[in-house]
PyMOL Python script that loads the backbone (N, CA, C, O; Angstrom):
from pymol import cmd

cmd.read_pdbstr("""\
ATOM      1  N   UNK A   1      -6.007   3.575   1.109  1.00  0.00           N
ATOM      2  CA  UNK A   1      -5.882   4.640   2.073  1.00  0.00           C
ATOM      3  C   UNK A   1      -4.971   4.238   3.229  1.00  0.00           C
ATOM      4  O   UNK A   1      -4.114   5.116   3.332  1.00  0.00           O
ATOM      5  N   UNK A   2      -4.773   3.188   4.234  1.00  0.00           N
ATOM      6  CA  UNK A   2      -4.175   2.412   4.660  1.00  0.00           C
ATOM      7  C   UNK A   2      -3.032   3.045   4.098  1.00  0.00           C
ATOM      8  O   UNK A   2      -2.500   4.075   4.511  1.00  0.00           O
ATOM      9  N   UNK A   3      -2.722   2.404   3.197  1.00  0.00           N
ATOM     10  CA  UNK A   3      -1.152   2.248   2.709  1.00  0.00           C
ATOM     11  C   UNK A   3      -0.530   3.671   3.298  1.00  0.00           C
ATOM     12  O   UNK A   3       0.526   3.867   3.901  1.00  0.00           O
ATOM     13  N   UNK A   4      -1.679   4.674   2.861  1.00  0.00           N
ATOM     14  CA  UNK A   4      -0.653   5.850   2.194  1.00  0.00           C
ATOM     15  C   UNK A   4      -0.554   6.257   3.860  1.00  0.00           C
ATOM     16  O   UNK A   4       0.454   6.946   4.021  1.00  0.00           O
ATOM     17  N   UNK A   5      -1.315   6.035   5.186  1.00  0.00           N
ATOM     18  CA  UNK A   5      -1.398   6.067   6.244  1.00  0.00           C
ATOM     19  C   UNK A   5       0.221   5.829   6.659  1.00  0.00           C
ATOM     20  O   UNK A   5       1.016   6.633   7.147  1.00  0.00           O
ATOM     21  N   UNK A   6       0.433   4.186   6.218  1.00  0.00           N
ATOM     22  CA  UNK A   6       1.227   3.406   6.512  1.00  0.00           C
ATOM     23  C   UNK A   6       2.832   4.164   6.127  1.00  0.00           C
ATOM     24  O   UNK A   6       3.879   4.039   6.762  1.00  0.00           O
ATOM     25  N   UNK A   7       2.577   4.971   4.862  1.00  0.00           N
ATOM     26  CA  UNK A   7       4.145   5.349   4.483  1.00  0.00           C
ATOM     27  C   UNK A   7       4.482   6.490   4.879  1.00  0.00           C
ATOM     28  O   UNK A   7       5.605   6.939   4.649  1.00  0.00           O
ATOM     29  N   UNK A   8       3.081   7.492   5.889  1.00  0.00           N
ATOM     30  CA  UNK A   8       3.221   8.623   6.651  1.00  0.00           C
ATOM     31  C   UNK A   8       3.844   8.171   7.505  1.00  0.00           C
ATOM     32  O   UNK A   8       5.004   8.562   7.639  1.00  0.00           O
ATOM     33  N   UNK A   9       3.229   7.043   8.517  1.00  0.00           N
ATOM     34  CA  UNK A   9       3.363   7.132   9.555  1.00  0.00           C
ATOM     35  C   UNK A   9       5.049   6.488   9.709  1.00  0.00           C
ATOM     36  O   UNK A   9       5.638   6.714  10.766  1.00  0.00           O
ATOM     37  N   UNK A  10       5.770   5.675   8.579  1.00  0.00           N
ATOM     38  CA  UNK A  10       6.916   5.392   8.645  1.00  0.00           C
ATOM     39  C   UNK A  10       7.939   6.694   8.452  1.00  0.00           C
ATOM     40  O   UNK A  10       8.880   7.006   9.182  1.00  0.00           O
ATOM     41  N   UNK A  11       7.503   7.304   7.342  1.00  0.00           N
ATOM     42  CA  UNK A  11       8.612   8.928   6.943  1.00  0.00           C
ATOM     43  C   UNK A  11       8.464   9.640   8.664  1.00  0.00           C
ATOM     44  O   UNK A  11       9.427  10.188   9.202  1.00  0.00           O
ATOM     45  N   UNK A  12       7.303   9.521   9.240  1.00  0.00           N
ATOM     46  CA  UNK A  12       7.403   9.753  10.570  1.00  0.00           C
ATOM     47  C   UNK A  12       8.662   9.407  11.361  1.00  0.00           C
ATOM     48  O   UNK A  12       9.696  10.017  11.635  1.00  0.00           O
ATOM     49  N   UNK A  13       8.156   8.144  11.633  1.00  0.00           N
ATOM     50  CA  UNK A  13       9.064   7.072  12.565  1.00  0.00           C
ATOM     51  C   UNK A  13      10.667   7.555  12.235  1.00  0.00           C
ATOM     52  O   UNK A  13      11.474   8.009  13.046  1.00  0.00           O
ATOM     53  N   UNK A  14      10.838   7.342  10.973  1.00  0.00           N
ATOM     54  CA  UNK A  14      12.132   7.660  10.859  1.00  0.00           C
ATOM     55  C   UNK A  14      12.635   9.068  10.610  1.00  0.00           C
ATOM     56  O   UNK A  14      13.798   9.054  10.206  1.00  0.00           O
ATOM     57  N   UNK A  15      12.071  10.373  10.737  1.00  0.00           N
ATOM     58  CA  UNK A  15      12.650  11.262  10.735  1.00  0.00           C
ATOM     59  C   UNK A  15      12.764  11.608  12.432  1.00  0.00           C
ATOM     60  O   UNK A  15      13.682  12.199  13.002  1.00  0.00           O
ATOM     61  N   UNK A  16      11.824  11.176  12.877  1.00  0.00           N
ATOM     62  CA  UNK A  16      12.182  10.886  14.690  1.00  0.00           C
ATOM     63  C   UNK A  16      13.410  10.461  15.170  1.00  0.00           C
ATOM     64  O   UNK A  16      14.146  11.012  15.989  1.00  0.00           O
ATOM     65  N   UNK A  17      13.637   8.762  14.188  1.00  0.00           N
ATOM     66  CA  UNK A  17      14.741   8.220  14.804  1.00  0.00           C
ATOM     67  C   UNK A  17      16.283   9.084  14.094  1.00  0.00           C
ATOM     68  O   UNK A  17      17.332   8.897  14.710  1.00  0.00           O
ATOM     69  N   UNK A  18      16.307   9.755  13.150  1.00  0.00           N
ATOM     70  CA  UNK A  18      16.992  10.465  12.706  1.00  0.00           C
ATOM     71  C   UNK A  18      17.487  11.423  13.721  1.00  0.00           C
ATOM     72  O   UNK A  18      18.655  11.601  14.065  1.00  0.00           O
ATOM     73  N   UNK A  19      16.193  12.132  14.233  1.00  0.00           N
ATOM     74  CA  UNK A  19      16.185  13.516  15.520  1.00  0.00           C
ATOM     75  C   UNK A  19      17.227  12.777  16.497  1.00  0.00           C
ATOM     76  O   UNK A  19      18.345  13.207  16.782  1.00  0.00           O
ATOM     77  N   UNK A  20      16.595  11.478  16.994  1.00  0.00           N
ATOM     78  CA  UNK A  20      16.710  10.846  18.078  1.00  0.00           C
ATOM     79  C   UNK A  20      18.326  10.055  18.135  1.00  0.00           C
ATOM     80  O   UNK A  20      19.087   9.821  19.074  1.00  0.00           O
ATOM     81  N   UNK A  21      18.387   9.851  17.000  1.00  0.00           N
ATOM     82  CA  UNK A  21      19.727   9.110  16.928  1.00  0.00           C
ATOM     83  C   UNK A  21      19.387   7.221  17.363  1.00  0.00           C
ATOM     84  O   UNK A  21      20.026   6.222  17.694  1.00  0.00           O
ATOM     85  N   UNK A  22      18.081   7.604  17.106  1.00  0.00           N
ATOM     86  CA  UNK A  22      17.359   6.042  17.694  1.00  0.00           C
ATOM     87  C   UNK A  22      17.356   4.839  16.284  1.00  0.00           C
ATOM     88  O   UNK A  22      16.410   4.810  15.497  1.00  0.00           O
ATOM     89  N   UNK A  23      18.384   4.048  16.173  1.00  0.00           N
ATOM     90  CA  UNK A  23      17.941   2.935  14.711  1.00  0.00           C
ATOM     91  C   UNK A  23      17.110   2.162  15.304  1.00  0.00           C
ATOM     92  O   UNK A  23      16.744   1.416  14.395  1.00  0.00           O
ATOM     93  N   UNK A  24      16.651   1.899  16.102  1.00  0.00           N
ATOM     94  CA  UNK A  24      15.481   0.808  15.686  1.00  0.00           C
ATOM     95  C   UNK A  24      14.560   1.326  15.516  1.00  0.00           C
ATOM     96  O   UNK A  24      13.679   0.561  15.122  1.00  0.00           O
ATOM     97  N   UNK A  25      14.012   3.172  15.696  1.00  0.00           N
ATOM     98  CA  UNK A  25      13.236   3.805  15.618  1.00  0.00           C
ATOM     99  C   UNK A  25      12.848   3.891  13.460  1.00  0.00           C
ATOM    100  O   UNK A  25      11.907   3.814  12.671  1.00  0.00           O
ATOM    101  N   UNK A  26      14.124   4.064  13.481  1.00  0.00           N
ATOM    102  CA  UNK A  26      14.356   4.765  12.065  1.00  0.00           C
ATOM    103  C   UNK A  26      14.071   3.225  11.327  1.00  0.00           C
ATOM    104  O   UNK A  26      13.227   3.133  10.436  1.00  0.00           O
ATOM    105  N   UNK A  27      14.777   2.161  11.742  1.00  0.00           N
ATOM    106  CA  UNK A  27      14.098   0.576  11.161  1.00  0.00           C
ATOM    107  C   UNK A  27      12.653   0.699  10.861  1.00  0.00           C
ATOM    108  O   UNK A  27      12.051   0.562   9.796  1.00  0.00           O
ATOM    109  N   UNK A  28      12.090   1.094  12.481  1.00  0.00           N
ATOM    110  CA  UNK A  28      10.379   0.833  12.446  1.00  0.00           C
ATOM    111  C   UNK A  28      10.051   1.468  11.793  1.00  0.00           C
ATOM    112  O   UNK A  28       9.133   0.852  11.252  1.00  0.00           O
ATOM    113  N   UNK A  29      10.138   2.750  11.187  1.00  0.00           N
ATOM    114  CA  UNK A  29       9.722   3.332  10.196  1.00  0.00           C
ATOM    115  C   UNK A  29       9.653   3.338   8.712  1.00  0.00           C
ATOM    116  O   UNK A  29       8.756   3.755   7.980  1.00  0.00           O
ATOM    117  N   UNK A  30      11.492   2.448   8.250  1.00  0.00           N
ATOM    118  CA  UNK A  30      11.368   2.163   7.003  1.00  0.00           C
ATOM    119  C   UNK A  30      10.404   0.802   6.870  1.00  0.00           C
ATOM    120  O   UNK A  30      10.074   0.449   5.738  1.00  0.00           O
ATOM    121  N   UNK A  31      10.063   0.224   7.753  1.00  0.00           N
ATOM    122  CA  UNK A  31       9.157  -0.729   7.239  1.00  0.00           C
ATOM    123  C   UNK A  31       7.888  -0.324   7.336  1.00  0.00           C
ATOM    124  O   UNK A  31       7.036  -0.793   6.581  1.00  0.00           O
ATOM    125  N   UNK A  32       7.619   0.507   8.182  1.00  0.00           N
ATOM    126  CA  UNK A  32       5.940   0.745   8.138  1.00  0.00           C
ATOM    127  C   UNK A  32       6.066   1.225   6.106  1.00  0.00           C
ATOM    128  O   UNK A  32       5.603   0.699   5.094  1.00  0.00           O
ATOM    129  N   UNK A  33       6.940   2.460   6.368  1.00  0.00           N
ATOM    130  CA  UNK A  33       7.267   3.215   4.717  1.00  0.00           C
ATOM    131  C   UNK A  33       7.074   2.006   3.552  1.00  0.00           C
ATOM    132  O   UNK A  33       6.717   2.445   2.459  1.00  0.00           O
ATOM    133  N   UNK A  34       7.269   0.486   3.639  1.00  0.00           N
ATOM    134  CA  UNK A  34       7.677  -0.383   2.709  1.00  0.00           C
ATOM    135  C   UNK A  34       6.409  -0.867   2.859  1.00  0.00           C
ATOM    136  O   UNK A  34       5.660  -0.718   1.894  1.00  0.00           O
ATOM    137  N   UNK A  35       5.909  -1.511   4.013  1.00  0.00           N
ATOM    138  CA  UNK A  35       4.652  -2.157   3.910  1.00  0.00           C
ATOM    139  C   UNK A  35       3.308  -0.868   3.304  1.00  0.00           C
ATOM    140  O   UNK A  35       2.494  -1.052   2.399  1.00  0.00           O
ATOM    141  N   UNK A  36       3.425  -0.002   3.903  1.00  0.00           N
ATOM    142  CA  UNK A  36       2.403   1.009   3.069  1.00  0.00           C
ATOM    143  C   UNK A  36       2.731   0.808   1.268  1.00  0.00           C
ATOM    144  O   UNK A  36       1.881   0.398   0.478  1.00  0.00           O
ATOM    145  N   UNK A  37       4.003   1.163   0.929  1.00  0.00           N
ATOM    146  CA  UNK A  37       4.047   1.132  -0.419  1.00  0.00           C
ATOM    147  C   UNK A  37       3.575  -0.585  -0.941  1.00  0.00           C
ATOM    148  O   UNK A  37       2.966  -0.728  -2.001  1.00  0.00           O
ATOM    149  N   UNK A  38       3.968  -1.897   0.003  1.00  0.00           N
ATOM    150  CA  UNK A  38       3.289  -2.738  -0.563  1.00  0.00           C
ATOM    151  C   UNK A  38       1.799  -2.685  -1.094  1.00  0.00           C
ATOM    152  O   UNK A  38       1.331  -2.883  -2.215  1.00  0.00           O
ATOM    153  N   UNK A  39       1.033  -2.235   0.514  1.00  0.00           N
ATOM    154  CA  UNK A  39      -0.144  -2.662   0.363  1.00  0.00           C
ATOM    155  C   UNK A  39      -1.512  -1.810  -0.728  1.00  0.00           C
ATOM    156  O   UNK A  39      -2.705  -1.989  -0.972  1.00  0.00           O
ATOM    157  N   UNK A  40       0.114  -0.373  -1.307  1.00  0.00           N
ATOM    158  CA  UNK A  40      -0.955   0.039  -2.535  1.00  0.00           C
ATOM    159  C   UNK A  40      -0.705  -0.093  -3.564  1.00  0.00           C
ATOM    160  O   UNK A  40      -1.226   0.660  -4.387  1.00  0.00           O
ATOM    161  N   UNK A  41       0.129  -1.022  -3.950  1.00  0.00           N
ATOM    162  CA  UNK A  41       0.502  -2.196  -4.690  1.00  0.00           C
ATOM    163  C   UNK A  41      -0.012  -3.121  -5.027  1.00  0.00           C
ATOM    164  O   UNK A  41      -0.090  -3.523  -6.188  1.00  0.00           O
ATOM    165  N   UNK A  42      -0.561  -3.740  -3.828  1.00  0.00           N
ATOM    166  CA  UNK A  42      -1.779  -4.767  -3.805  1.00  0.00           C
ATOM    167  C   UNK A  42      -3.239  -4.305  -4.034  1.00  0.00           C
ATOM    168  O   UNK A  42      -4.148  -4.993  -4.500  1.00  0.00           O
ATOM    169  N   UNK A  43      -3.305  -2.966  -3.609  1.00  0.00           N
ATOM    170  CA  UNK A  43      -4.564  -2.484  -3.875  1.00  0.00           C
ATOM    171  C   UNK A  43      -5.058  -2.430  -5.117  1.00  0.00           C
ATOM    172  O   UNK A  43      -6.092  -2.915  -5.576  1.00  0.00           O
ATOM    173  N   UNK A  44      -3.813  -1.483  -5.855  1.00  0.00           N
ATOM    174  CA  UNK A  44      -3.809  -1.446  -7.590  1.00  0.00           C
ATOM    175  C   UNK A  44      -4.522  -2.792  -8.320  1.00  0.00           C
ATOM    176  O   UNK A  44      -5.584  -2.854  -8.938  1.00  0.00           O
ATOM    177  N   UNK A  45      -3.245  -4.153  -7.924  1.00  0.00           N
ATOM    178  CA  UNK A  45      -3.200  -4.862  -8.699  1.00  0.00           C
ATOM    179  C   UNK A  45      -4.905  -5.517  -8.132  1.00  0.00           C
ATOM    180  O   UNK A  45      -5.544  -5.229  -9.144  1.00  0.00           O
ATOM    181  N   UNK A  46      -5.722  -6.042  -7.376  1.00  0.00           N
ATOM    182  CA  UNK A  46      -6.672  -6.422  -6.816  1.00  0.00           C
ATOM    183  C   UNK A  46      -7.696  -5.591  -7.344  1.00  0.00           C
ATOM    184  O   UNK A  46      -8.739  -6.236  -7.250  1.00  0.00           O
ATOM    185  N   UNK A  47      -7.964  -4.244  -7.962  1.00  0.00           N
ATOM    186  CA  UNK A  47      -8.552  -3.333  -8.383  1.00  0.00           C
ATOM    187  C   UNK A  47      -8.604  -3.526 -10.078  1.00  0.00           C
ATOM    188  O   UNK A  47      -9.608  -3.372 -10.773  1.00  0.00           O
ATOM    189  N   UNK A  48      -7.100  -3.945 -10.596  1.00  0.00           N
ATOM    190  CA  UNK A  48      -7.606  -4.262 -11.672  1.00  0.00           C
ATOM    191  C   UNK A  48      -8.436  -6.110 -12.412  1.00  0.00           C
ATOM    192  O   UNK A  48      -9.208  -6.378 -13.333  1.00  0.00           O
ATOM    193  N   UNK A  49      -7.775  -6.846 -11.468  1.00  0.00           N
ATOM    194  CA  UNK A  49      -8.306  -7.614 -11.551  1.00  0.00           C
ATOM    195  C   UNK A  49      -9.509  -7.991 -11.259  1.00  0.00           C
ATOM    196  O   UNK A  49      -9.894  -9.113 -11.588  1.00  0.00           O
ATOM    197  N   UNK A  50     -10.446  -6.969 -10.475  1.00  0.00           N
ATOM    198  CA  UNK A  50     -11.949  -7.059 -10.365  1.00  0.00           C
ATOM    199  C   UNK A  50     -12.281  -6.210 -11.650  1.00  0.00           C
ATOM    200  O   UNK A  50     -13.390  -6.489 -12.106  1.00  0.00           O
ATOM    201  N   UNK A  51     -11.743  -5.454 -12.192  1.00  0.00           N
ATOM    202  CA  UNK A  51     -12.232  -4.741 -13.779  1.00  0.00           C
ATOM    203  C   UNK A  51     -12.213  -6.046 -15.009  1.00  0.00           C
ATOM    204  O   UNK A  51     -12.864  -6.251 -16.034  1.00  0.00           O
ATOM    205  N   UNK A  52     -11.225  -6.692 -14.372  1.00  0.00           N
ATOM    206  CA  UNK A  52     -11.003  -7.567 -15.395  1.00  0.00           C
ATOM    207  C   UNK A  52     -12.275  -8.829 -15.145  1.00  0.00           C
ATOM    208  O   UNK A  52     -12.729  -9.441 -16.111  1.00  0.00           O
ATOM    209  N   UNK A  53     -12.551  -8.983 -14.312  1.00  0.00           N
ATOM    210  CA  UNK A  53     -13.609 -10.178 -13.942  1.00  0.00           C
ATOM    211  C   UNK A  53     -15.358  -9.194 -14.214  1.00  0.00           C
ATOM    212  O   UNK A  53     -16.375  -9.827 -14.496  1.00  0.00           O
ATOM    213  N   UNK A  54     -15.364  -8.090 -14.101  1.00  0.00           N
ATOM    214  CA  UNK A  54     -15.884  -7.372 -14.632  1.00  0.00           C
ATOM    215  C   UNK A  54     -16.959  -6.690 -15.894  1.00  0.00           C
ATOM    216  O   UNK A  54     -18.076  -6.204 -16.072  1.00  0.00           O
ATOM    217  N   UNK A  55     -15.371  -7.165 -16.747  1.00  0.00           N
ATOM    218  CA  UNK A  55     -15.173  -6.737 -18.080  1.00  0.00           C
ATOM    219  C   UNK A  55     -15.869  -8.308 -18.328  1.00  0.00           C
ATOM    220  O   UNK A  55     -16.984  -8.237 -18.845  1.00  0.00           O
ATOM    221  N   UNK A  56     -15.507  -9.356 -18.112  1.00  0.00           N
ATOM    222  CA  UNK A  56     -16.030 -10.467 -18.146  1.00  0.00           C
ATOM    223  C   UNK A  56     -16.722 -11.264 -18.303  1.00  0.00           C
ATOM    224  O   UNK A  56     -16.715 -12.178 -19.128  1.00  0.00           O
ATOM    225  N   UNK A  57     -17.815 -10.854 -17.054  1.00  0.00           N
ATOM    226  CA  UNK A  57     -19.384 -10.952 -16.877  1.00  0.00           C
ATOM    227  C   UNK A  57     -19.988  -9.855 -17.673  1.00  0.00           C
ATOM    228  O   UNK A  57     -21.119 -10.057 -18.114  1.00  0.00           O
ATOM    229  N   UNK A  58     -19.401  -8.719 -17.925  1.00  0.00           N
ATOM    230  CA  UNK A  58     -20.753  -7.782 -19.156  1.00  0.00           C
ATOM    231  C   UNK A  58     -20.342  -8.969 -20.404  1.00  0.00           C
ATOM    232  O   UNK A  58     -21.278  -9.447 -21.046  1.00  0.00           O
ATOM    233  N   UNK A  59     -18.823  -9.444 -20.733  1.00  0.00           N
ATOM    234  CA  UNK A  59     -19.234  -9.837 -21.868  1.00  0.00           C
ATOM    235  C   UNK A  59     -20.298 -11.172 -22.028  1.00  0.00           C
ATOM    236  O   UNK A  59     -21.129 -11.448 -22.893  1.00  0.00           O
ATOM    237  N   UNK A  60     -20.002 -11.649 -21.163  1.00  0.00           N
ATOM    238  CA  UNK A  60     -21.248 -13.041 -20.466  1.00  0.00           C
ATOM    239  C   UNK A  60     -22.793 -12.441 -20.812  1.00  0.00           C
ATOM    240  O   UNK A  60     -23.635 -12.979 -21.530  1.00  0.00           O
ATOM    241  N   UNK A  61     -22.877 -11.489 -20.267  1.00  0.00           N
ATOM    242  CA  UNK A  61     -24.041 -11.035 -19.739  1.00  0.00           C
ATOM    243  C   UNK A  61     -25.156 -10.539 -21.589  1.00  0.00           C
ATOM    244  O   UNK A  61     -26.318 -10.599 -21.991  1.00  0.00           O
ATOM    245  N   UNK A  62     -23.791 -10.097 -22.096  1.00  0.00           N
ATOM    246  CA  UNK A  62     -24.361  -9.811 -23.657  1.00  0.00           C
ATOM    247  C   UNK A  62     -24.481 -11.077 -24.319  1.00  0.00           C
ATOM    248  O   UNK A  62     -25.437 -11.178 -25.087  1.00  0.00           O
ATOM    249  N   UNK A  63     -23.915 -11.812 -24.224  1.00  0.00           N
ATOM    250  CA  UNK A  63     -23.777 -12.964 -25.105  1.00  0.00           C
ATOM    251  C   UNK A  63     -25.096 -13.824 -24.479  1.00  0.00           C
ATOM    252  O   UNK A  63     -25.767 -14.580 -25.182  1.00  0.00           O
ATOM    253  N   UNK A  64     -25.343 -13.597 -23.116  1.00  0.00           N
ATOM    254  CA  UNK A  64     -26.620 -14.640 -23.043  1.00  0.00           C
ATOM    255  C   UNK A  64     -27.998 -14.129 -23.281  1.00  0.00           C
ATOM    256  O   UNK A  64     -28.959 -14.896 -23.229  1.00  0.00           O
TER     257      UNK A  64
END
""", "prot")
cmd.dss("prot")
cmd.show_as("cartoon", "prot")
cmd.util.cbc("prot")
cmd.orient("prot")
């Protein structure tokens, strides 16, 4: 949720600095835009790897 916060609040920033004629405005924004798209990136991948540790322990869990 974060993330997707994160790539509002950059398409923000930089359609401001666009208005504004402001680049460091329009900078701050493509990075908020980049770090949001990282961090649901990281979310994904962290999401499947708890399915996978998961998937894991049921098979543990049958076998004992």
């Amino acid at each position: 949720m974060s993330g997707e916060f994160d790539q509002l609040k950059g398409r923000v920033k930089q359609a401001a600095g666009d208005l504004t004629d402001d680049k460091d405005m329009k900078r701050e924004g493509q990075k908020d835009e980049l770090a949001g798209k990282t961090k649901d990136k990281v979310d994904k991948v962290a999401d499947k790897v708890r399915e996978g540790v998961d998937a894991l322990r049921d098979k543990a869990d049958d076998k004992a």
